[in-house]
Backbone as numpy.savetxt, mean C-alpha at the origin, in Angstrom:
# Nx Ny Nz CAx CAy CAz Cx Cy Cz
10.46 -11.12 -8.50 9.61 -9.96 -8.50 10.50 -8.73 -8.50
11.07 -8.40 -9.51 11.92 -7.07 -9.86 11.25 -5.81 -9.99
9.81 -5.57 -10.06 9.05 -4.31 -10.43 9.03 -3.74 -8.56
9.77 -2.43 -8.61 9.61 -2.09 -7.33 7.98 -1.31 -6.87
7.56 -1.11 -8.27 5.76 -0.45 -7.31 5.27 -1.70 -6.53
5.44 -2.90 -6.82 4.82 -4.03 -5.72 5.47 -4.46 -4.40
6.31 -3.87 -4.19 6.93 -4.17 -3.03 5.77 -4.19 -1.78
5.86 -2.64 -1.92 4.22 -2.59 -0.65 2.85 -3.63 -0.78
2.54 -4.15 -1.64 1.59 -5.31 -1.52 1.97 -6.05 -0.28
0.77 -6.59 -0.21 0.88 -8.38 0.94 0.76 -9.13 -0.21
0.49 -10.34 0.50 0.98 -11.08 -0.32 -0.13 -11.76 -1.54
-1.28 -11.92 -1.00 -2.31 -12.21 -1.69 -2.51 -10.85 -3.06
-2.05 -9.69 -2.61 -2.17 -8.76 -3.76 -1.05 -9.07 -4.94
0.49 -9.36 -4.44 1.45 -10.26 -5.12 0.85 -11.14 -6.08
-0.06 -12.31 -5.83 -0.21 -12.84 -6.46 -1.00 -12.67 -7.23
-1.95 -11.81 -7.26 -3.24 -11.30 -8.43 -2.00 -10.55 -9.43
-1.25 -9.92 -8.59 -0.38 -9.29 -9.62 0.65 -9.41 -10.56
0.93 -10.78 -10.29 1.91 -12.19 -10.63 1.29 -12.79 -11.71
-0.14 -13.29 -11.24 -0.96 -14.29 -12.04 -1.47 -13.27 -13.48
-1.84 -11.78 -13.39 -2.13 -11.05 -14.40 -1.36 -11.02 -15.12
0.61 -10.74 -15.05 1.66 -10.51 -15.70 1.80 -11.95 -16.34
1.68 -13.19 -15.89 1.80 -14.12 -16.44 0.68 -14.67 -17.19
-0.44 -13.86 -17.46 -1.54 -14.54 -18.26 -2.37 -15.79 -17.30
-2.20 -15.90 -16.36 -2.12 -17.25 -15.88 -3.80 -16.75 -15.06
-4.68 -16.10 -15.76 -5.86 -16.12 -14.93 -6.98 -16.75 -15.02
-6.90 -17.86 -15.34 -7.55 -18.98 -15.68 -8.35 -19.07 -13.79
-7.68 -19.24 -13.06 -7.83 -19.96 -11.93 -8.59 -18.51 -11.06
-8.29 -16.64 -11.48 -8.41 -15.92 -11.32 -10.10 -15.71 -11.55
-10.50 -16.66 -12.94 -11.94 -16.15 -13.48 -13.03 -17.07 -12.91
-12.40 -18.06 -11.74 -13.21 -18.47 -11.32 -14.24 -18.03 -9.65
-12.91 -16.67 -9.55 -13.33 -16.29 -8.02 -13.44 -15.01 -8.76
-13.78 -14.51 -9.88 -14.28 -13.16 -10.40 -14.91 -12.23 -9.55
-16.35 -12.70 -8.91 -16.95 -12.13 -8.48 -16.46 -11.48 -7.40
-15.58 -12.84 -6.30 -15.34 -12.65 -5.01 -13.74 -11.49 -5.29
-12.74 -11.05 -6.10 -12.53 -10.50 -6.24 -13.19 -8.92 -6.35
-14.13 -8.99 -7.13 -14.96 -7.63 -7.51 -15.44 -7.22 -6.13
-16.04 -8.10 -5.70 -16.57 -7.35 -3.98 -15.42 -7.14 -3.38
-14.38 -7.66 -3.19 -13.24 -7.47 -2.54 -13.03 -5.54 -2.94
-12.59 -5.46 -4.19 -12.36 -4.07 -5.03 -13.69 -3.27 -4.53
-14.77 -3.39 -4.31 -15.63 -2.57 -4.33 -15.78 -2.39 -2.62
-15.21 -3.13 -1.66 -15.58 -3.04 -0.02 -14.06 -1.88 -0.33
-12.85 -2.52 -0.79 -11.94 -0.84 -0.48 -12.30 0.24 -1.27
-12.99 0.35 -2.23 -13.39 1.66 -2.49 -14.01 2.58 -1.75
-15.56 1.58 -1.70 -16.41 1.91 -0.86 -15.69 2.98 1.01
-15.04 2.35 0.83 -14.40 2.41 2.50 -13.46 3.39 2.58
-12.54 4.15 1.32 -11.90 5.21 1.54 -12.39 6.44 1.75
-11.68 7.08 3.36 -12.00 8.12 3.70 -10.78 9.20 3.47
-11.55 10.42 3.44 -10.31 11.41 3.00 -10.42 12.26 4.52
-8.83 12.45 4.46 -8.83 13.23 6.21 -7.59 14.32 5.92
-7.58 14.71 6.50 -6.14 15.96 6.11 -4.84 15.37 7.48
-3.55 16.21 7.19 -2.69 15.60 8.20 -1.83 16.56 7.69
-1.53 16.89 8.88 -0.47 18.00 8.98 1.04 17.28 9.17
2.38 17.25 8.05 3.38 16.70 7.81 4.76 17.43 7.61
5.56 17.15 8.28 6.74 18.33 8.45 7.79 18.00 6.94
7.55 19.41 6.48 8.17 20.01 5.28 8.87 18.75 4.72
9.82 18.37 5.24 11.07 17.86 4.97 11.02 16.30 4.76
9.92 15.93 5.61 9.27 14.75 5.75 8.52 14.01 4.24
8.21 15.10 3.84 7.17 15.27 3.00 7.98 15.29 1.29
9.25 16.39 1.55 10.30 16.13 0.65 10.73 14.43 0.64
11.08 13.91 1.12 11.82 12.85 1.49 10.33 11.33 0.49
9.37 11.60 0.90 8.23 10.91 0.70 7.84 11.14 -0.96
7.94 12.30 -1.54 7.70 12.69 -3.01 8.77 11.98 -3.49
10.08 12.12 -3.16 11.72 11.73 -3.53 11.32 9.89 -3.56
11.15 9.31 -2.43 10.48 8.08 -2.80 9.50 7.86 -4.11
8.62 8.24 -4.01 7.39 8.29 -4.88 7.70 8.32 -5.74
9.14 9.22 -6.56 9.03 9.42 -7.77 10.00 7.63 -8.51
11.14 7.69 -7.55 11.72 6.36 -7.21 11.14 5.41 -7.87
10.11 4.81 -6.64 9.04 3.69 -7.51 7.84 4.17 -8.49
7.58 5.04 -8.90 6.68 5.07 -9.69 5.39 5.34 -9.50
5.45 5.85 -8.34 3.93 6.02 -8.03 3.46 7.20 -7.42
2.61 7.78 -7.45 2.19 9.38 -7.09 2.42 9.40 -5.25
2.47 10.70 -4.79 3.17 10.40 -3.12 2.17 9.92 -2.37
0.92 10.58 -2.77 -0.16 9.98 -1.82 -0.51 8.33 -1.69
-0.43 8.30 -2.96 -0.55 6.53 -3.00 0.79 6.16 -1.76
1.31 6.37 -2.28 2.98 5.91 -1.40 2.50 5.74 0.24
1.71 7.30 0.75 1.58 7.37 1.94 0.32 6.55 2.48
-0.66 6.10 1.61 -1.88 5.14 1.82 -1.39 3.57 1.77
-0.27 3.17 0.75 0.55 1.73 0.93 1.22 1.99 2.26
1.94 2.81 2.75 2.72 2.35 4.11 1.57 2.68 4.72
0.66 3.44 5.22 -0.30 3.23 6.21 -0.88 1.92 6.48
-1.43 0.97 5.00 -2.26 0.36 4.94 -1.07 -0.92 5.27
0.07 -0.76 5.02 1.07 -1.98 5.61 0.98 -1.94 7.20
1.13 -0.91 7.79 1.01 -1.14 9.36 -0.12 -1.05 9.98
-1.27 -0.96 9.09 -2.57 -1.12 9.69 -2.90 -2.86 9.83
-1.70 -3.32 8.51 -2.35 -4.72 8.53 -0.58 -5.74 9.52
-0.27 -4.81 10.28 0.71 -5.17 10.92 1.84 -5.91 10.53
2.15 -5.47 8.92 3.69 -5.53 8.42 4.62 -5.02 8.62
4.40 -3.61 8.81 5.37 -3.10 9.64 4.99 -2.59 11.56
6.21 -2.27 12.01 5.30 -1.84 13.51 6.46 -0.70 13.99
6.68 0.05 15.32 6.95 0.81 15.80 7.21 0.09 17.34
8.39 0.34 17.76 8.61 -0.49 19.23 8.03 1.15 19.64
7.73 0.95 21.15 7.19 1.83 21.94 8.87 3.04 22.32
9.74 2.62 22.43 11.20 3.24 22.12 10.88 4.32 21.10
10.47 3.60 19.86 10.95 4.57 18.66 9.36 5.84 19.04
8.62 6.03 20.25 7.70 7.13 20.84 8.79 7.91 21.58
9.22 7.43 22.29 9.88 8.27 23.58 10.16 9.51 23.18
11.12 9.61 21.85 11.47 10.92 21.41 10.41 12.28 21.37
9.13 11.83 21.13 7.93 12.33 20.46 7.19 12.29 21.31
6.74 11.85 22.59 5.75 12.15 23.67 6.11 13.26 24.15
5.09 14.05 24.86 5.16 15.18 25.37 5.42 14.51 27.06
């Protein structure tokens, strides 16, 4: 898997994205549907919120984005949605700096 926009996938997204590049969706057209609801519960479900992000932070995040190929916001909704689904995490250490 050399294409770096898939990195941020799990793994089940890997493979829809595997099985499309290889033609191989034979096995894909049989869970059609259950795919389509899948696509339509995350649509359905995106909320838009604002967030206040320090300058530099934000430089650093576009500089990625342009990297792999993908617009920054997307960038910042894949790492959210990685540690929402607990791929990545934060030891309680890496707070200390940042609590009041």
């Amino acid at each position: 898997m050399k294409d770096k926009k898939i990195e941020f996938l799990d793994q089940e997204e890997k493979d829809l994205y595997e099985a499309v590049e290889k033609q191989k969706t034979d096995s894909l057209k049989e869970d059609l549907q259950h795919y389509i609801q899948i696509a339509k519960n995350t649509i359905e479900k995106n909320h838009r919120i604002n967030l206040r992000i320090n300058e530099k932070d934000l430089r650093k995040i576009r500089e990625k984005s342009i990297e792999l190929g993908v617009p920054y916001q997307t960038l910042i909704n894949m790492i959210l949605h990685q540690f929402a689904e607990g791929k990545c995490s934060f030891k309680n250490r890496d707070f200390d700096s940042i609590q009041n």
